[in-house]
C-alpha positions in Angstrom: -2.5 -18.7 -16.8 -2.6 -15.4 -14.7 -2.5 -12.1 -16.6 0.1 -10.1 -14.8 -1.5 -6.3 -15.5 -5.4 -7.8 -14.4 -3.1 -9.0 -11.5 -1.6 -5.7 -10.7 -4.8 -3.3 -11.5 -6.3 -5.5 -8.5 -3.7 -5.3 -6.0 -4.1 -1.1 -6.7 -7.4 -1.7 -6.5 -7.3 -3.5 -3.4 -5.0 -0.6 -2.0 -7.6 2.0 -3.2 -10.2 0.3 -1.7 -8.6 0.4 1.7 -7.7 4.2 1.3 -11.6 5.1 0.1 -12.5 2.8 3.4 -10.8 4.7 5.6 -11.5 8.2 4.6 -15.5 7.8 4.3 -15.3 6.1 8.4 -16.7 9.0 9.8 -20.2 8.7 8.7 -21.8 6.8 11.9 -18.8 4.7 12.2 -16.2 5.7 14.6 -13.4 8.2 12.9 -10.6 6.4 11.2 -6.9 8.0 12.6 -5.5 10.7 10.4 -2.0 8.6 10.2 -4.2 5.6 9.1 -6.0 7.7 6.1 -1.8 8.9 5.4 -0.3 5.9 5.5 -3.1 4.1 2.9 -3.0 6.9 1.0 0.9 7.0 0.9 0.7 3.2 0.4 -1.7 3.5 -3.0 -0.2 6.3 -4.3 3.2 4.5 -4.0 1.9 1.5 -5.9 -0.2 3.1 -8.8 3.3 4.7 -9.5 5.1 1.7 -9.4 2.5 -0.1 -11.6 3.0 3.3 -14.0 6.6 2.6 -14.1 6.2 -1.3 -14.6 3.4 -0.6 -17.5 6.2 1.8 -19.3 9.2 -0.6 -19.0 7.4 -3.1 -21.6 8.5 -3.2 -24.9 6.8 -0.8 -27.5 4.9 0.9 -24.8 5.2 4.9 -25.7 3.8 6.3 -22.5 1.8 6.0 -19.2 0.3 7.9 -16.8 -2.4 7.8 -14.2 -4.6 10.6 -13.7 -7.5 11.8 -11.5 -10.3 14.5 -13.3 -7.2 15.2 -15.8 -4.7 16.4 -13.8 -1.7 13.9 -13.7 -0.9 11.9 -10.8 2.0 9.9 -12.4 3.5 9.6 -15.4 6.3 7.8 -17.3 7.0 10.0 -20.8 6.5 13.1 -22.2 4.7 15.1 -19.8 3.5 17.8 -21.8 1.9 14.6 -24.1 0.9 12.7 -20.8 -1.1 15.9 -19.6 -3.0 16.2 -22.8 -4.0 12.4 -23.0 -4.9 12.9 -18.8 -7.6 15.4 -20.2 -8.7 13.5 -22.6 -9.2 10.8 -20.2 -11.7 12.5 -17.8 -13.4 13.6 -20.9 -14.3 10.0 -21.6 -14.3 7.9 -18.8 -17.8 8.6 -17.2 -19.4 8.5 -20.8 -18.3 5.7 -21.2 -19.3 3.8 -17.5 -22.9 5.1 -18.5 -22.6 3.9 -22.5 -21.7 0.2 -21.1 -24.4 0.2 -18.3 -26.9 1.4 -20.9 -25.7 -0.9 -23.6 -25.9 -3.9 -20.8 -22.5 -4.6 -21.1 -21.2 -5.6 -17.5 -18.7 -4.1 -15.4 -16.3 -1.5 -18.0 -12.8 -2.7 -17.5 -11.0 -0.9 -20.5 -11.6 2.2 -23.4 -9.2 2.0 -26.5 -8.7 4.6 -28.6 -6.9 3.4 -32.0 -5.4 5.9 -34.8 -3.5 4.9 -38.0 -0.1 4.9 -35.3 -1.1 4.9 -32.5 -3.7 3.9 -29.5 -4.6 4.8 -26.5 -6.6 2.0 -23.4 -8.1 3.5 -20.6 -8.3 1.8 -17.7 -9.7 2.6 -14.4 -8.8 2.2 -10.5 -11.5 3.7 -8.6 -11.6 7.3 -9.7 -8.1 6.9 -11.2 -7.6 6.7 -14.7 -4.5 4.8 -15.9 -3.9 5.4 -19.4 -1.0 3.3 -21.6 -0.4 4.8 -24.9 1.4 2.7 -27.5 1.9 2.1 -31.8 -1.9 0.4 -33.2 0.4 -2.4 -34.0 1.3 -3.3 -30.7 -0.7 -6.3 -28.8 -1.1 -5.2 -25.6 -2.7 -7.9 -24.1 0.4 -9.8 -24.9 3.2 -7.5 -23.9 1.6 -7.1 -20.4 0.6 -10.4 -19.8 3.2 -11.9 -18.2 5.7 -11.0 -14.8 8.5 -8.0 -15.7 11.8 -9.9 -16.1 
């Protein structure tokens, strides 16, 4: 069985990926066209915020917002809440790479903060953090397993 958020953290991915390609042409490869580097752009940011949205609409899920160096980007919930957690995410994120490359741990895929209430995971789309903030209790893996109704 497919899990439906791995599913959708690669498609973003994927769009990153096309938007990082284009920006770094330049450097001894023929200049990629302004409206190209817009348009993938336009085209990643559109779904990181849809995938924002999607994450929030699941049951039990508090909050949701994707950041870059703790500035928002997107966010579903309390802003003032979803700028605070932002920071706190580009506080952690590139402590954390190193810890699991120093630890031997593969290729980091998710940071989870967990309270008597409450948690926070971290995940990560290039340079994009995409936090989801939710009650300890809730089993994440489960509620964003499978495709939105």
């Amino acid at each position: 069985m497919s899990h439906w958020l791995t599913n959708r953290l690669e498609e973003v991915q994927t769009r990153y990926d096309a938007w990082l390609q284009l920006r770094q042409r330049g450097e001894g490869r023929p200049a990629a066209d302004a409206a190209d580097v817009t348009t993938a752009r336009a085209a990643f940011l559109h779904d990181l915020a849809r995938l924002v949205e999607e994450v929030a609409e699941r049951r039990g899920i508090h909050a949701v917002f994707a950041s870059h160096d703790g500035l928002l980007v997107h966010c579903v919930g309390s802003q003032a809440e979803a700028d605070a957690l932002a920071a706190v995410a580009a506080s952690v994120v590139q402590p954390a790479y190193a810890a699991a490359r120093t630890l031997g741990l593969g290729e980091l895929h998710q940071v989870v903060f967990a309270g008597d209430e409450r948690k926070l995971a971290l995940m990560m789309v290039g340079d994009i953090s995409i936090g989801v903030l939710a009650p300890v209790g809730l089993h994440l893996a489960e509620v964003l397993a499978a495709q939105p109704a």
